[in-house]
DRENDO-1510 file (C-alpha; in Angstrom, 1 decimal, always signed):
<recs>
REC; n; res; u; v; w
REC; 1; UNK; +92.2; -41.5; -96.8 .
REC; 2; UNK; +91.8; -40.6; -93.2 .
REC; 3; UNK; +88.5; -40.5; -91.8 .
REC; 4; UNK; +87.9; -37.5; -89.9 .
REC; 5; UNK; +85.8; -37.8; -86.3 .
REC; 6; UNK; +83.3; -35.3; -85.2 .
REC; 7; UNK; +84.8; -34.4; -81.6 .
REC; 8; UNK; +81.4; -32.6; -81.3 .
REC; 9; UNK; +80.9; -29.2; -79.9 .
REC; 10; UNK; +79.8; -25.6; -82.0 .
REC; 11; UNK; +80.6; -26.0; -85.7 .
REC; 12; UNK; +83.1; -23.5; -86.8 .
REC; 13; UNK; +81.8; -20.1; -87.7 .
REC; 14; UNK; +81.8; -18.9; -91.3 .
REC; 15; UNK; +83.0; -15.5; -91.2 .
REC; 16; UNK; +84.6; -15.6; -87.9 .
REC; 17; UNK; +85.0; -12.2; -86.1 .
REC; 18; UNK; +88.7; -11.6; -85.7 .
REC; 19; UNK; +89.3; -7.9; -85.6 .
REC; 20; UNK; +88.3; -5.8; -82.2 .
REC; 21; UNK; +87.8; -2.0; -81.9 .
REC; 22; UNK; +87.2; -0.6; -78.7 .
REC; 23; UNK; +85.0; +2.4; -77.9 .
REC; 24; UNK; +84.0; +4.0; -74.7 .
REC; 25; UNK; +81.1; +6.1; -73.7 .
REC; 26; UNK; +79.9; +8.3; -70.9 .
REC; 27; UNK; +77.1; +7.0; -69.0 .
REC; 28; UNK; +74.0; +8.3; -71.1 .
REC; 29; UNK; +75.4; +7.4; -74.0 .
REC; 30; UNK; +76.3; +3.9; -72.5 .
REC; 31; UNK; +72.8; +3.6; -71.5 .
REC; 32; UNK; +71.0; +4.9; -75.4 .
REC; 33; UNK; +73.1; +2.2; -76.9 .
REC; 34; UNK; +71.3; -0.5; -74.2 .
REC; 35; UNK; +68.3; +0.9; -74.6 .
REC; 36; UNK; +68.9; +1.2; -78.8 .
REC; 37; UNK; +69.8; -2.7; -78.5 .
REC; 38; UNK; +67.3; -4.0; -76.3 .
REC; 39; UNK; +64.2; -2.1; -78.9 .
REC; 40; UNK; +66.1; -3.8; -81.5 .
REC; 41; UNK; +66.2; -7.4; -80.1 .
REC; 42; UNK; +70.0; -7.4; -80.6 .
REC; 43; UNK; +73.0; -7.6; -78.0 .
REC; 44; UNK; +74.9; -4.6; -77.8 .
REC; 45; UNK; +77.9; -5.5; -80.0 .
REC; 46; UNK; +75.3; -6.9; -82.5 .
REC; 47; UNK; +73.7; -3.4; -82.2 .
REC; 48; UNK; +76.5; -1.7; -82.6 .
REC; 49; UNK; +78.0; -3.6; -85.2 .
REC; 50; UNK; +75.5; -3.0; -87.1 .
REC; 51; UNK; +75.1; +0.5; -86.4 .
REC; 52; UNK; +78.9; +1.3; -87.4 .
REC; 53; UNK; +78.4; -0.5; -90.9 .
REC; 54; UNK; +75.1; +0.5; -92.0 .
REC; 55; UNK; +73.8; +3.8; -90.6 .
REC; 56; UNK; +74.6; +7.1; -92.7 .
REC; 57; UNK; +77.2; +9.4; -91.6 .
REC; 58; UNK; +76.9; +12.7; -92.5 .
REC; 59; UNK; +80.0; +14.2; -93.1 .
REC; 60; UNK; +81.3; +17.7; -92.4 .
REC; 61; UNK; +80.9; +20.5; -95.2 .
REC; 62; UNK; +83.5; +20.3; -97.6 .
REC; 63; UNK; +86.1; +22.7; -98.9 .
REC; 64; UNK; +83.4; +23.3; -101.7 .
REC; 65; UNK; +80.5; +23.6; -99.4 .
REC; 66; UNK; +82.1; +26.5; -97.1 .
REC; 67; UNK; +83.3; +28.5; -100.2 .
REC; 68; UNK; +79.5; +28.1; -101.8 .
REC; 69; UNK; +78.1; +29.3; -98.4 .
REC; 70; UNK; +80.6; +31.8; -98.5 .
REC; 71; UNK; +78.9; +33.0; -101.8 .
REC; 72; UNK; +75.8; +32.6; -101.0 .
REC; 73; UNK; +76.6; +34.6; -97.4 .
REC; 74; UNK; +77.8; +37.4; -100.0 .
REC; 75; UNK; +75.0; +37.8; -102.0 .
REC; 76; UNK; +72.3; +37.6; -99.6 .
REC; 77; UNK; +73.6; +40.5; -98.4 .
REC; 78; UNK; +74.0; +41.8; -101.8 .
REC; 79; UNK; +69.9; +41.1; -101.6 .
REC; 80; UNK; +69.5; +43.6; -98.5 .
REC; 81; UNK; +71.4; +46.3; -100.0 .
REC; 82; UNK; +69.1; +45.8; -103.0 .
REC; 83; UNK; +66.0; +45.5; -101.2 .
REC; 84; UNK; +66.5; +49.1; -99.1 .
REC; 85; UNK; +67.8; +50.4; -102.6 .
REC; 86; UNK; +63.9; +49.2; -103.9 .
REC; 87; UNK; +61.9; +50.8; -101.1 .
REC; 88; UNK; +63.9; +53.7; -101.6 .
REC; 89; UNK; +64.1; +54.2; -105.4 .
REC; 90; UNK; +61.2; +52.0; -106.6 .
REC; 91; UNK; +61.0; +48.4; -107.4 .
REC; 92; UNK; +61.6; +49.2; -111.4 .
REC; 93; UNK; +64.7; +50.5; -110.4 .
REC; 94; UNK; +66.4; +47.4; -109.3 .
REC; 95; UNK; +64.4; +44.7; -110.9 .
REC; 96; UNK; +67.1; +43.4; -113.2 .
REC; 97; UNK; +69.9; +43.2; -110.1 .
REC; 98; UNK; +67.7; +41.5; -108.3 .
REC; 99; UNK; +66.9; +38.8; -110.2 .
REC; 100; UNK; +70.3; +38.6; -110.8 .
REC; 101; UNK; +71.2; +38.2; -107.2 .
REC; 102; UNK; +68.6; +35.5; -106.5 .
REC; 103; UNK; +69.3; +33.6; -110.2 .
REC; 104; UNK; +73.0; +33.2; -108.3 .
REC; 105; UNK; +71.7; +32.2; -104.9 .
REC; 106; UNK; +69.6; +29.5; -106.8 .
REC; 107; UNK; +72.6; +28.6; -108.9 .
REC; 108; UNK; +75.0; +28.1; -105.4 .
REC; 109; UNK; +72.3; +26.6; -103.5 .
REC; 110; UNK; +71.3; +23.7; -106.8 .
REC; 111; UNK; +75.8; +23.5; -106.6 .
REC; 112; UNK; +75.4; +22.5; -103.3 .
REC; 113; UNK; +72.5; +20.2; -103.3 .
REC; 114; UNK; +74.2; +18.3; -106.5 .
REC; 115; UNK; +76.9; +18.0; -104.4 .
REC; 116; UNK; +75.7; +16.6; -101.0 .
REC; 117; UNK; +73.5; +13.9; -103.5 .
REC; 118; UNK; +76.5; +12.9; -104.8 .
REC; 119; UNK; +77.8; +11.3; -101.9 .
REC; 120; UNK; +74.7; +9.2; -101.3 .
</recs>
């Protein structure tokens, strides 16, 4: 068995960095990321490093999202037709539509909060 020398120098790294994306930025946001790093105590490839893995991204509305807003668009203004219907023929009148209208809102608007929660 060979015995192995230490030639000295830094010990090799664990989890050694290998892969390199680059990224440019305008001047403000060039200076934010020095001035994000600095607060932190980190160099700015630590900083944003770290910022790319664990910060949230919130992603754009889904296919889902714009057709529930779509609905929700619909019957909100299914909710002003009924409301100048109310102050013209009284309240009793269109009681029953209207809670119908908002009982859908509420239903579109929960579908849409279930979904956004389930991407967290």
């Amino acid at each position: 068995m060979k015995d192995r020398k230490n030639k000295g120098g830094r010990p090799a790294l664990e989890n050694k960095k290998r892969f390199r994306i680059n990224v440019r930025f305008d001047e403000t946001e060039h200076k934010k990321v020095l001035q994000n790093a600095e607060t932190a105590g980190m160099s700015k490839s630590e900083w944003v490093r770290k910022s790319a893995i664990l910060r949230r991204i919130v992603p754009r509305f889904t296919q889902e999202q714009i057709k529930a807003l779509r609905v929700i668009t619909g019957a909100s203004n299914n909710l002003n037709r009924l409301t100048k219907k109310a102050h013209q023929t009284g309240l009793l009148d269109v009681a029953t539509e209207c809670r119908n209208t908002i009982s859908h809102i509420n239903h579109c608007i929960d579908k849409l909060l279930r979904h956004d929660s389930e991407g967290n």
